[in-house]
N, C-alpha and C positions, 0 to 999 in steps of 0.2 A: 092306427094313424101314426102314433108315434113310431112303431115299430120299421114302417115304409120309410119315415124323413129317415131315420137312423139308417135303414140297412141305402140307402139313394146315396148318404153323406159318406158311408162307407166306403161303395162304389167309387165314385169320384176320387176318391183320394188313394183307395186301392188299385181302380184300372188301371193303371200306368203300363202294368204291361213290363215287358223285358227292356226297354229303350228308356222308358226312364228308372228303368231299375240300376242301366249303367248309364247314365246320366247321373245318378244320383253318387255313384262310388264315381264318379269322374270330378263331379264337385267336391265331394270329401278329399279325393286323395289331391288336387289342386289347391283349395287351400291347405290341407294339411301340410301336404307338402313345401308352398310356398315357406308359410309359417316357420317349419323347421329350418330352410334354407334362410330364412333370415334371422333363425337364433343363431342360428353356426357361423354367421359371419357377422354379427355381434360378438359373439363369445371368441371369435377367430381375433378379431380388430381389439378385443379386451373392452367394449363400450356397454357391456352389461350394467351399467351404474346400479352399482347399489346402494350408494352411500346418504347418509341422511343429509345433506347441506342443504336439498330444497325443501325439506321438509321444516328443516329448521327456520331456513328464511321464512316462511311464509309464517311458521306461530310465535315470532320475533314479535315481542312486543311494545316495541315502537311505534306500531302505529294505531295503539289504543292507550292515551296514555293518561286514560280515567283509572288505569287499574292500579291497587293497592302497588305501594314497594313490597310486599313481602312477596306480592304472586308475579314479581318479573323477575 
């Protein structure tokens, strides 16, 4: 019994067949793609931010101000 759901569930997800086999590299390589084309024009423009300033805003601790002086 089990052996049928499993090889049925197999089926289904394996039939695709050749068209969604390049369905499936046509999604991959579109986002992939995209993806790179919008690091490289990040990195082109220099807007990769990496710097810690919002990180820091945000565990600024002004706006808890039950905590100890020593832990701000």
């Amino acid at each position: 019994m089990m052996e049928q759901l499993f090889a049925s569930t197999a089926f289904q997800f394996d039939g695709v067949g050749a068209y969604g086999t390049y369905m499936g590299y046509a999604f991959r390589l579109f986002f992939g793609g995209s993806a790179l084309i919008f690091f490289l024009y990040l990195w082109k423009k220099g807007q990769l931010n990496m710097d810690e300033d919002p990180k820091l805003m945000m565990l600024s601790h002004q706006d808890y101000p039950e905590l100890p002086e020593e832990d701000k």
